[in-house]
C-alpha positions in Angstrom: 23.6 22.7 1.0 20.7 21.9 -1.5 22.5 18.3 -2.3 22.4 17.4 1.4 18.5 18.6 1.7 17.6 16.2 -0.9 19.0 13.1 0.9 16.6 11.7 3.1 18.9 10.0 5.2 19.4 13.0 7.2 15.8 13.4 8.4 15.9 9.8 9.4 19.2 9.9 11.5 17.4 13.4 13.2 14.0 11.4 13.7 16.0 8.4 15.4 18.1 10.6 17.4 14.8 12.3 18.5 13.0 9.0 19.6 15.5 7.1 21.4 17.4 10.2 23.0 16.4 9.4 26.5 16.5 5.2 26.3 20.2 5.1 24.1 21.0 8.6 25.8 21.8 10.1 21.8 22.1 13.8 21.4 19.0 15.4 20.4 20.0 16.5 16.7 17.8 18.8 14.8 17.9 18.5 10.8 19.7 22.0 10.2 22.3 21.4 12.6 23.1 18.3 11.4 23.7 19.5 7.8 25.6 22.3 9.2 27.9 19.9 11.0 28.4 17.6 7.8 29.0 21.0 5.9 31.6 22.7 8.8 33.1 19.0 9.9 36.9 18.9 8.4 39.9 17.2 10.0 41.6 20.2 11.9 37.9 22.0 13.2 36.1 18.5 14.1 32.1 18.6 14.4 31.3 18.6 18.0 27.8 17.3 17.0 29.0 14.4 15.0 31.8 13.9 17.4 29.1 13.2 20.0 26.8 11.4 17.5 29.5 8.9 16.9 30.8 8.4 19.8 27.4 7.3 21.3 26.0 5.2 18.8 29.5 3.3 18.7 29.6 2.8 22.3 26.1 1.0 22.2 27.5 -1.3 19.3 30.8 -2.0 20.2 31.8 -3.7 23.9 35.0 -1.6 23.9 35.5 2.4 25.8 35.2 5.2 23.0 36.2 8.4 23.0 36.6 11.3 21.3 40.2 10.2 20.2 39.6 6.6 18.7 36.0 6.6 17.5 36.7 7.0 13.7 39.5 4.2 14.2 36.3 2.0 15.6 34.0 3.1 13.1 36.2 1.8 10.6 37.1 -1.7 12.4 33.4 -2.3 13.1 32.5 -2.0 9.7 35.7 -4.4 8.3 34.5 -6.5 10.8 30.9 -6.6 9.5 32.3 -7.3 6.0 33.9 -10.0 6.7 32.1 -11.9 9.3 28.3 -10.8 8.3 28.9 -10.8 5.0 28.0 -7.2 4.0 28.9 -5.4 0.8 28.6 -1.8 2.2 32.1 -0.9 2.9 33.3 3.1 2.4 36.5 2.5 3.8 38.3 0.3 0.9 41.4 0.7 -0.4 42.7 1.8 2.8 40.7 4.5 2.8 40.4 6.4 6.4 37.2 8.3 7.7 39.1 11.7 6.5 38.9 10.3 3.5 35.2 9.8 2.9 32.9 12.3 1.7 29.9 13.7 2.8 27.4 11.5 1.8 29.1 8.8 2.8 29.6 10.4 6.1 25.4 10.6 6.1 25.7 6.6 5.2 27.8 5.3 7.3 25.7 7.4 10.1 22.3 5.5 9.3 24.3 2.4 8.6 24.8 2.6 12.1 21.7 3.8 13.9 20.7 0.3 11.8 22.8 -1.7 13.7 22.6 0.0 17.1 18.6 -1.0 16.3 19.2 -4.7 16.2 20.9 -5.3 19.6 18.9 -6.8 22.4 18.8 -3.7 24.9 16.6 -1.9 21.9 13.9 -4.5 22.0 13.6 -4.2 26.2 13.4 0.1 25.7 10.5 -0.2 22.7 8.2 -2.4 24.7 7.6 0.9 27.1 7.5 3.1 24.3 4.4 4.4 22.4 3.8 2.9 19.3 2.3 5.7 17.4 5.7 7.9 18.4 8.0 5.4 16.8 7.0 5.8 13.3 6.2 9.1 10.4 3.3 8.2 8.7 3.5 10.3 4.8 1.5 12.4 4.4 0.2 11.7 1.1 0.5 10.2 -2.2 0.1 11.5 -5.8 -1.0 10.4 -8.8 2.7 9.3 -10.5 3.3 7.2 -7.2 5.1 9.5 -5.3 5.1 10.1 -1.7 5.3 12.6 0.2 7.3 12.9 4.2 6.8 15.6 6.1 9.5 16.0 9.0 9.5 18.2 12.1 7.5 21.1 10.4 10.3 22.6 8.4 11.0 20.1 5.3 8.7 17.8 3.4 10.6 15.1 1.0 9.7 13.3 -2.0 9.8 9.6 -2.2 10.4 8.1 -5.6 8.0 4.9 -6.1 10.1 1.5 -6.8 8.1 0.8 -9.8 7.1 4.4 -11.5 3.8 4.0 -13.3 4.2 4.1 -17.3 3.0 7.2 -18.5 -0.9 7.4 -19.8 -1.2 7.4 -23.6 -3.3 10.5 -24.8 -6.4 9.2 -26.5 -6.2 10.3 -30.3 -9.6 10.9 -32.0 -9.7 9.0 -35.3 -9.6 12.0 -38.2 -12.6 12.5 -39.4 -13.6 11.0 -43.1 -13.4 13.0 -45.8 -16.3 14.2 -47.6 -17.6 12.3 -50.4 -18.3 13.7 -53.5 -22.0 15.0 -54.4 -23.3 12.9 -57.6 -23.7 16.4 -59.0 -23.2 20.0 -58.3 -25.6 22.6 -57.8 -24.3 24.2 -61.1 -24.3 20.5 -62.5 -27.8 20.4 -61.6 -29.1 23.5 -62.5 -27.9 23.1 -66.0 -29.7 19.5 -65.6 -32.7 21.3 -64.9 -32.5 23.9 -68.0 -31.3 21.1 -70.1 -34.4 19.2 -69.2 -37.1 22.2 -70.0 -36.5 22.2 -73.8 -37.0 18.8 -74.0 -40.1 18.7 -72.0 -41.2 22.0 -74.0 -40.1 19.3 -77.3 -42.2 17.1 -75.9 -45.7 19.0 -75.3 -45.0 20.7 -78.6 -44.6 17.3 -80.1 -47.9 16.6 -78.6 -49.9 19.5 -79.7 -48.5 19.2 -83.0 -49.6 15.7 -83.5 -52.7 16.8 -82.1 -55.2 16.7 -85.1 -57.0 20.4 -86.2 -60.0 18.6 -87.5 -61.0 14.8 -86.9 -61.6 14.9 -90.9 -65.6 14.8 -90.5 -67.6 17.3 -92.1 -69.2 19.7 -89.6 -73.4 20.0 -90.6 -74.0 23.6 -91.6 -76.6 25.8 -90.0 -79.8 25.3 -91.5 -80.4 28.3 -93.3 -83.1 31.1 -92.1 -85.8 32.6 -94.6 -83.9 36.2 -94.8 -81.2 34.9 -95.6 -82.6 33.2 -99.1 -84.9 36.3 -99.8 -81.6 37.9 -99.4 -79.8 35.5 -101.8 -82.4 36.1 -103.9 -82.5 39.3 -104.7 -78.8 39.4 -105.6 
């Protein structure tokens, strides 16, 4: 059941048989009960639904009395007949192959292969010209941002359309890595010894300076000009 709600071929044959049931006088086929009937349909319990389905798009399509007895027998013909005549390459029935042959998905095919065709004969053009435009078509109902798009049906399945040319996938944007650090020209303990091994030489150099700093500019000083005590002092020694 979950392989036949993914084709979207059966919402399409339910949505055709719901627009042009009164004009092309189609059964009016909801979406469950026709996957029930291409589940239940077998050769000894036949599908009442398709039965009728078949029968009544074949008889707008081919100019010949079908019934419940000979429509798969005219389903094959008519599409043999297309083959060769029309040129088309769609052809389930090869090899001798008989509709109780085919499986279920080519059951759903050959089913909106020929709600197709019953489409392109004259009698269609005459019923859509009283018909309302709007009615005819299923707008989506959205689109994403891969390109897909998205069909809701009746009220009870929405469907995913795959877009004919998927857009590539967006590259992440990669940040460049960042640079490494470069190398200080010294480190703090480089420096710091810098510093210590600078303050002896600076300590060098103001010693140098005071040592080459002269004690006496080699002048004698003048002396004191001596007071009168003093030589009565010198005197009396």
């Amino acid at each position: 059941m979950d392989e036949i709600r993914s084709w979207w071929e059966v919402p399409c044959i339910a949505h055709f048989c719901h627009i042009f049931q009164k004009p092309l006088k189609l059964p009016d086929v909801e979406i469950e009960e026709l996957e029930d009937a291409l589940l239940l349909d077998d050769v000894t319990n036949p599908s009442l639904v398709l039965t009728e389905l078949f029968t009544t798009l074949l008889n707008g399509i081919i100019d010949k009395p079908i019934t419940e007895d000979n429509w798969r027998m005219f389903a094959k013909l008519h599409v043999e007949w297309r083959c060769e005549y029309l040129n088309d390459k769609w052809n389930p029935f090869g090899e001798n192959r008989e509709f109780k042959d085919l499986t279920i998905r080519q059951k759903v095919e050959l089913l909106y292969h020929l709600c197709h065709w019953r489409l392109e004969l004259a009698d269609v053009a005459d019923h859509l010209r009283t018909m309302d435009g709007p009615s005819l078509r299923v707008d989506p109902v959205g689109k994403d941002i891969e390109g897909y798009t998205y069909w809701y049906f009746y009220g009870t399945r929405l469907y995913k359309e795959a877009p004919l040319n998927p857009p590539k996938p967006r590259k992440k944007k990669t940040r460049a890595p960042p640079a490494p650090p470069t190398a200080p020209s010294s480190t703090p303990a480089q420096a710091k010894g810098h510093r210590k091994s600078s303050t002896p030489n600076t300590l060098a150099k103001g010693k140098s300076r005071r040592q080459a700093t002269p004690t006496s500019t080699g002048r004698k000083r003048k002396q004191k000009p001596r007071s009168r005590k003093q030589e009565v002092e010198e005197d009396g020694e």
